[in-house]
VEXMAR-802481 format. One line per 4 residues: number of its first residue (from 1); their letters; for each residue z, y, x of C-alpha. Coordinates in nm, 4 decimals. Layout:
NUM> a> Z,Y,X ~ ...
! end
This chain:
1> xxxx> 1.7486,2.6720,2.6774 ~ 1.4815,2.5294,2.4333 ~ 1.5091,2.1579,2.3783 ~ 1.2491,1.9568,2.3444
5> xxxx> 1.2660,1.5448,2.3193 ~ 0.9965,1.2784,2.3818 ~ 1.0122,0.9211,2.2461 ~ 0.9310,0.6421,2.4824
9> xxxx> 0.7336,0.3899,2.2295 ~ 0.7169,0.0131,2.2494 ~ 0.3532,-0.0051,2.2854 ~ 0.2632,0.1632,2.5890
13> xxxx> 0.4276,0.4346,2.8394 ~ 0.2216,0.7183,2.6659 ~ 0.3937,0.9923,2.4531 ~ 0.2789,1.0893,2.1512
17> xxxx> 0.5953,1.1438,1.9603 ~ 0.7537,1.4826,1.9585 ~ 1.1249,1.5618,1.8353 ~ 1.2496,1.8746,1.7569
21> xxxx> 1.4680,2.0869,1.5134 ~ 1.4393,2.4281,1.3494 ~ 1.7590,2.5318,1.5333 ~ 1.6640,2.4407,1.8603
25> xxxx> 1.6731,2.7555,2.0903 ~ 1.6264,2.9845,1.7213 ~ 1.3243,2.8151,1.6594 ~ 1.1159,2.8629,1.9947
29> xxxx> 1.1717,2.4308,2.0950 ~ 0.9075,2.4443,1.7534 ~ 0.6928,2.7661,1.9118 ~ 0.6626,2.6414,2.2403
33> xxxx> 0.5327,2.2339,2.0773 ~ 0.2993,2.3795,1.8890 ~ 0.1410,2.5810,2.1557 ~ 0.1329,2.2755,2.4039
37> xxxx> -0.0508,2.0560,2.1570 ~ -0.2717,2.3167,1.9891 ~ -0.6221,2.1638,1.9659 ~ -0.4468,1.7938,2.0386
41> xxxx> -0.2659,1.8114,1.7311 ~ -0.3762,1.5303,1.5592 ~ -0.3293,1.2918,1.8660 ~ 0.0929,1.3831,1.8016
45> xxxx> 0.3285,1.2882,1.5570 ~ 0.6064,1.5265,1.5479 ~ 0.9319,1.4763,1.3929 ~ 1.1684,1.8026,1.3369
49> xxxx> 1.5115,1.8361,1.1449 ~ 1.6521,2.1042,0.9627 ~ 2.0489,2.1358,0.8125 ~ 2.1682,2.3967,1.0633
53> xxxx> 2.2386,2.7737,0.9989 ~ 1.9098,2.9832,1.0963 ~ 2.0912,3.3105,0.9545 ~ 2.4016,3.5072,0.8809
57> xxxx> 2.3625,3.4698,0.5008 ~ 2.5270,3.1931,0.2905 ~ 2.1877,3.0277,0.1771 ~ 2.1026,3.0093,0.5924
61> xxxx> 2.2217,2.6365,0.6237 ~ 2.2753,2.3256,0.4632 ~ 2.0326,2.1002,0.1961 ~ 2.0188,2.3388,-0.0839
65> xxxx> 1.6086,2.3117,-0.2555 ~ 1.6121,2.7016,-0.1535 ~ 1.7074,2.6154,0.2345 ~ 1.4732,2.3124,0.2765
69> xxxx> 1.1709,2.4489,0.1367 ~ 1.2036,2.8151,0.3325 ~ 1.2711,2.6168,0.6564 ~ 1.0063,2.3523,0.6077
73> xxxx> 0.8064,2.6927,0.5324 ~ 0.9123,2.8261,0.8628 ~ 0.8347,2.5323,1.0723 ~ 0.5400,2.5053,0.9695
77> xxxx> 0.4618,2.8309,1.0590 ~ 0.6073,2.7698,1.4073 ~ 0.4615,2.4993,1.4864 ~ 0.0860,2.5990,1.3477
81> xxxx> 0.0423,2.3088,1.1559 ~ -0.0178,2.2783,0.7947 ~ 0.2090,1.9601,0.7925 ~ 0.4690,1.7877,0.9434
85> xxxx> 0.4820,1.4224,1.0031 ~ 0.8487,1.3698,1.0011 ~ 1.0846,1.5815,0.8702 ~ 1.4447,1.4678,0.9253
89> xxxx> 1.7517,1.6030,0.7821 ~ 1.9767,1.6471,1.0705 ~ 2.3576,1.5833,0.9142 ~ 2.4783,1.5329,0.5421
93> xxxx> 2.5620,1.8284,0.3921 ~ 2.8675,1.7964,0.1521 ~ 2.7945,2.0509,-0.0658 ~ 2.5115,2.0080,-0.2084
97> xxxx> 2.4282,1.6626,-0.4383 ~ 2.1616,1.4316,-0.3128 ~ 1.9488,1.4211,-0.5883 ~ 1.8851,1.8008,-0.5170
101> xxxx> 1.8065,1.7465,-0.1557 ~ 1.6466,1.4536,-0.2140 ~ 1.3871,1.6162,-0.5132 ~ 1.3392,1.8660,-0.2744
105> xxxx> 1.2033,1.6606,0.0415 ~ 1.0313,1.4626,-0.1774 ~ 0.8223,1.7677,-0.3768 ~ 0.7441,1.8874,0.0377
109> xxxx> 0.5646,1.5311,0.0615 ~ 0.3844,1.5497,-0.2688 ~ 0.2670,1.8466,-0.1384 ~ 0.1009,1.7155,0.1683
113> xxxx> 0.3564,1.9356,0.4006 ~ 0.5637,1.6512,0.5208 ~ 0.4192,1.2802,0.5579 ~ 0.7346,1.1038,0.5465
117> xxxx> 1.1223,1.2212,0.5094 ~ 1.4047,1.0674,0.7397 ~ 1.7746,1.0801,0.8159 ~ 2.0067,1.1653,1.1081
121> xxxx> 2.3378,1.1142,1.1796 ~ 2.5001,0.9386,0.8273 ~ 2.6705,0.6040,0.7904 ~ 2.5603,0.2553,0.6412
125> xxxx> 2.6890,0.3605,0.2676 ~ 2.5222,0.7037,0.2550 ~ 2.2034,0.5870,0.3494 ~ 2.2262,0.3392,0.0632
129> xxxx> 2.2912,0.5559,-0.1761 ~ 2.0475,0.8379,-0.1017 ~ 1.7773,0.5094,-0.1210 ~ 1.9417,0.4224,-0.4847
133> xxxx> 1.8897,0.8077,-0.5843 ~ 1.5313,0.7981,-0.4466 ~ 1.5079,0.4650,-0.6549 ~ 1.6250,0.5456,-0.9403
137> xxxx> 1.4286,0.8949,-1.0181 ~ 1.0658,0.7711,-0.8655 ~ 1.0989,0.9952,-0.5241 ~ 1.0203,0.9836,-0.1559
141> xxxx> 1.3092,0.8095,0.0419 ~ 1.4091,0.8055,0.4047 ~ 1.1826,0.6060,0.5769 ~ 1.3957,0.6179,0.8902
145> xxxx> 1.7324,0.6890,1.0952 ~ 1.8049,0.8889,1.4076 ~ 2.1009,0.7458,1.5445 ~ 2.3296,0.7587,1.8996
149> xxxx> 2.2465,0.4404,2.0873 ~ 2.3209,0.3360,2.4150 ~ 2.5279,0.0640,2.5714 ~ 2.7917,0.2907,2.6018
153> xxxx> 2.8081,0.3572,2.2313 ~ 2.7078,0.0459,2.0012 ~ 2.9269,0.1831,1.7138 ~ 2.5854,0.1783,1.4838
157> xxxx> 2.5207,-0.2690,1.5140 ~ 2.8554,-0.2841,1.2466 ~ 2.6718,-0.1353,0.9489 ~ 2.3990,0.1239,1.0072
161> xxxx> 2.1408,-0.1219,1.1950 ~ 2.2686,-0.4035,0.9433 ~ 2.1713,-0.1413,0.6736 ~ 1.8484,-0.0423,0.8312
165> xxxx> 1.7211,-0.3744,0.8794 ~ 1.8043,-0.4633,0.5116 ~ 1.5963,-0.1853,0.3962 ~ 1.3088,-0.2433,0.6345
169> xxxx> 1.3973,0.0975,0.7909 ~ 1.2719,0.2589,1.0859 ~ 1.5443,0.3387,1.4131 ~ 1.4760,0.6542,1.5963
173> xxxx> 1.7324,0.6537,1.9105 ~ 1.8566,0.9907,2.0379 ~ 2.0812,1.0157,2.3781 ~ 2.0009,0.6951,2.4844
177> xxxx> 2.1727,0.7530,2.8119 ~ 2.4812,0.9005,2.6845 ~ 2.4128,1.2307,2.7738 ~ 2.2800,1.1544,3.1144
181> xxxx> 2.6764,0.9326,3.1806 ~ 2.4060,0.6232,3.2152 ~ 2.1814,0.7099,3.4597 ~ 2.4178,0.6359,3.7417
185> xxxx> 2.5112,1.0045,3.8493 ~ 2.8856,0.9033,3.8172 ~ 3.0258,0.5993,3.9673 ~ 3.3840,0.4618,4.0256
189> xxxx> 3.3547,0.5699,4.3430 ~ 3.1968,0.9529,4.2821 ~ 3.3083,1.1407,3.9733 ~ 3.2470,1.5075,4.0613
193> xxxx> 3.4784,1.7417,4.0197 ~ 3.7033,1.8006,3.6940 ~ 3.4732,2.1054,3.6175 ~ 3.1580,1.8743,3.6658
197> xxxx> 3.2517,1.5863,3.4869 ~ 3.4037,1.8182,3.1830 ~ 3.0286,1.9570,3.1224 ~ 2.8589,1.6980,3.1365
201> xxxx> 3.0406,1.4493,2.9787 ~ 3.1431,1.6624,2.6851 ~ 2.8947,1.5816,2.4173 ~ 2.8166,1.2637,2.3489
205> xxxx> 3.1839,1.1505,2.4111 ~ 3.2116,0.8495,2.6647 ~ 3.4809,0.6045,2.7741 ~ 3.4928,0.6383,3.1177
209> xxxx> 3.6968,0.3380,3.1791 ~ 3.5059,0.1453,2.9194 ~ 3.1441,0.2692,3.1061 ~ 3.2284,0.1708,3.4125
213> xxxx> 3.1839,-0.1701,3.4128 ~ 2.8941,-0.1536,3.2388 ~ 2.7470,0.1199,3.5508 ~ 2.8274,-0.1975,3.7879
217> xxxx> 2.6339,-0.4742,3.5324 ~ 2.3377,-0.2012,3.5189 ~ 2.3130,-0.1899,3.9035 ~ 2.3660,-0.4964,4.0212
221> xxxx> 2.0558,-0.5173,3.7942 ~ 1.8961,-0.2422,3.8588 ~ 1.9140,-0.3406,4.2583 ~ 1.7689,-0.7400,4.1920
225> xxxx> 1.4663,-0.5332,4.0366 ~ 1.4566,-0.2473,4.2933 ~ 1.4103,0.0006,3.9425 ~ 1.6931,0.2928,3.8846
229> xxxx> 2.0114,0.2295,3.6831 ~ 1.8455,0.4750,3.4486 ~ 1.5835,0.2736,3.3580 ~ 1.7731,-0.0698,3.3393
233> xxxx> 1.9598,0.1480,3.0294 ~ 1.6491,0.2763,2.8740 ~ 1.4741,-0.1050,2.8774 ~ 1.8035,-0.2472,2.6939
237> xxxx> 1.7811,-0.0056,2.4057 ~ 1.3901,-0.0657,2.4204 ~ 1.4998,-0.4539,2.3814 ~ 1.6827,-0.4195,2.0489
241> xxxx> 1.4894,-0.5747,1.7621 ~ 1.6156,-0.3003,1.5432 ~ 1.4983,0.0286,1.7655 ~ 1.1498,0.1256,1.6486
245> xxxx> 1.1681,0.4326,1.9285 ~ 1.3631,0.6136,2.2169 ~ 1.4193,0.9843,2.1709 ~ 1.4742,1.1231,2.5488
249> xxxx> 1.5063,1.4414,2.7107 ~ 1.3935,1.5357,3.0791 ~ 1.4292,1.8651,3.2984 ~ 1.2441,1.7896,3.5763
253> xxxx> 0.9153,1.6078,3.5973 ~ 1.0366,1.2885,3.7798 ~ 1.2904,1.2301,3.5514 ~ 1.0325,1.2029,3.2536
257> xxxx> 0.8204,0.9462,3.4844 ~ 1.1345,0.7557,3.5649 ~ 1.2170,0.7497,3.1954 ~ 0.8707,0.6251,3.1244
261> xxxx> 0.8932,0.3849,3.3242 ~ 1.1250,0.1877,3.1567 ~ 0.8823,0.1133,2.9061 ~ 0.7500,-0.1766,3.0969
265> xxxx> 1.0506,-0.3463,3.1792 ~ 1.1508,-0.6608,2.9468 ~ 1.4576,-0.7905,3.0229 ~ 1.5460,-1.2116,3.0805
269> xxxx> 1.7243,-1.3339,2.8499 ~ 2.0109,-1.3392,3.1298 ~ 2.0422,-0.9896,3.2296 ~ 2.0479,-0.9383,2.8209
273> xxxx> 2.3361,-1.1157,2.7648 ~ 2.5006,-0.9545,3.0547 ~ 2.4805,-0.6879,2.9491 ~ 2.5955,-0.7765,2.6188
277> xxxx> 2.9018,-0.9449,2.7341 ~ 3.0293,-0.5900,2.9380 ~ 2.9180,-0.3583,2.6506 ~ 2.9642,-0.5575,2.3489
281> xxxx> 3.1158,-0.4451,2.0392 ~ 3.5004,-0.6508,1.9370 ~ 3.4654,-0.8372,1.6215 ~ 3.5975,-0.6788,1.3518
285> xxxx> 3.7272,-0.7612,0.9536 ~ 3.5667,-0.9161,0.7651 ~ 3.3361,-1.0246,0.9944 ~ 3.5826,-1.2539,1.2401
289> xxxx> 3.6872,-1.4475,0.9106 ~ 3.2827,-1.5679,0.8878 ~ 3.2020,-1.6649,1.2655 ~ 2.9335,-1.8986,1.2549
293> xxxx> 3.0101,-2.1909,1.3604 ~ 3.3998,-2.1394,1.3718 ~ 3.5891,-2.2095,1.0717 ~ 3.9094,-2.2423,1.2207
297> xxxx> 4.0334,-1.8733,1.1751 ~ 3.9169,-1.9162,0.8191 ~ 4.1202,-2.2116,0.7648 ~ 4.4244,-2.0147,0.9702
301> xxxx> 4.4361,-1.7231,0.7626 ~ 4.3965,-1.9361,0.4065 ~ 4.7507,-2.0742,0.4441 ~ 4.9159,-1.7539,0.5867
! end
């Protein structure tokens, strides 16, 4: 199945941004955007990745110069445009230094074949360094992250949207709905069957018996504004100071208006907290020591 993924933006309930990846269905998720924008191209920003093996051979994967500049190449060629407005790297490939991918990405945008560069899927301390690289030699850096965010998974608030916020970075949201667990298919009270629940809970993974209570928050909600669990969950990653857009995916036409929807919603100050209070993160070292307002477990632990 091709995959295709359209960001819900702050502004309005209109799509304009496209994600996508070289990978993606052997390239055709690429074949089949650039056909549907064709002549509309201009009105779109699209945003594709590339990392992943697109070949048998040893130089078919990864973030060698040689595999970024072919791919970009092919892209390019598959999307029939003569540039690309985002291109992201899709994971951190080990074996190959940064300064190599990074001169790379940044020789595509002197080029005029990519507008900006961004990142996917690294932690706090890579993205810092990859910015001190770009620093240090005069070249392009990531201008923005594509993350896993939902209430279900808030891993990224400890130091990736600390670290993007620093850096005045963009946050591009992918599986906002935790791989569909947030849209209120499965309840306490209905599950499916082992089969069921084993495919489509598999990737991303979820805490069932963490989720739960945060399903009964989201529709007690999602009833007091007669609006679908779905799009409760949407509205409180829309919410977040530090999201700059929602990546989602939809396989039936009502489930992309539903997910547009969700746009308009702006949550009270109430329902936002909770929320917070059922999904919320625990406090970890060394931020418990610093509590604002609290200096009692500072004093505590200086005498132990």
């Amino acid at each position: 199945m091709s995959r295709l993924y359209l960001s819900i933006k702050r502004s309005s309930a209109g799509v304009n941004f496209f994600d996508t990846a070289n990978e993606y269905a052997d390239g055709q998720s690429e074949v089949l955007l650039g056909k549907a924008l064709h002549t509309r191209r201009h009105q779109a920003i699209i945003a594709t990745k590339l990392r992943g093996r697109m070949g048998q051979g040893p130089n078919d994967l990864g973030l060698s110069r040689l595999h970024i500049i072919r791919q970009t190449e092919e892209s390019l060629k598959r999307l029939g445009t003569d540039y690309i407005d985002l291109l992201q790297i899709h994971n951190p490939d080990q074996l190959t230094d940064w300064e190599e991918t990074l001169r790379a990405l940044d020789d595509l945008v002197r080029s005029g074949k990519v507008r900006y560069i961004g990142n996917s899927n690294m932690n706090g301390w890579s993205i810092m360094k990859t910015r001190a690289i770009s620093q240090i030699h005069g070249l392009n850096a990531f201008k923005s992250s594509q993350s896993y965010y939902s209430l279900a998974a808030r891993e990224i608030e400890r130091e990736i949207i600390p670290v993007l916020q620093d850096q005045q970075m963009g946050l591009i949201v992918w599986s906002p709905l935790s791989g569909g667990f947030l849209t209120g298919k499965y309840t306490r009270n209905n599950q499916g069957s082992d089969s069921d629940r084993h495919a489509f809970l598999s990737f991303p993974p979820v805490d069932r018996d963490k989720v739960f209570p945060i399903i009964d928050v989201l529709q007690e909600i999602a009833a007091t504004r007669e609006t679908t669990i779905a799009q409760i969950a949407l509205a409180w990653v829309l919410n977040q100071k530090a999201v700059t857009s929602v990546v989602i995916g939809a396989k039936r036409p009502e489930q992309l208006q539903e997910n547009l929807g969700a746009s308009g919603i702006r949550l009270t100050e109430d329902e936002l907290f909770k929320l917070d209070q059922v999904s919320s993160l625990p406090i970890e070292y060394p931020a418990w020591p610093f509590l604002e307002g609290d200096d009692s477990i500072v004093r505590k632990h200086s005498v132990e």
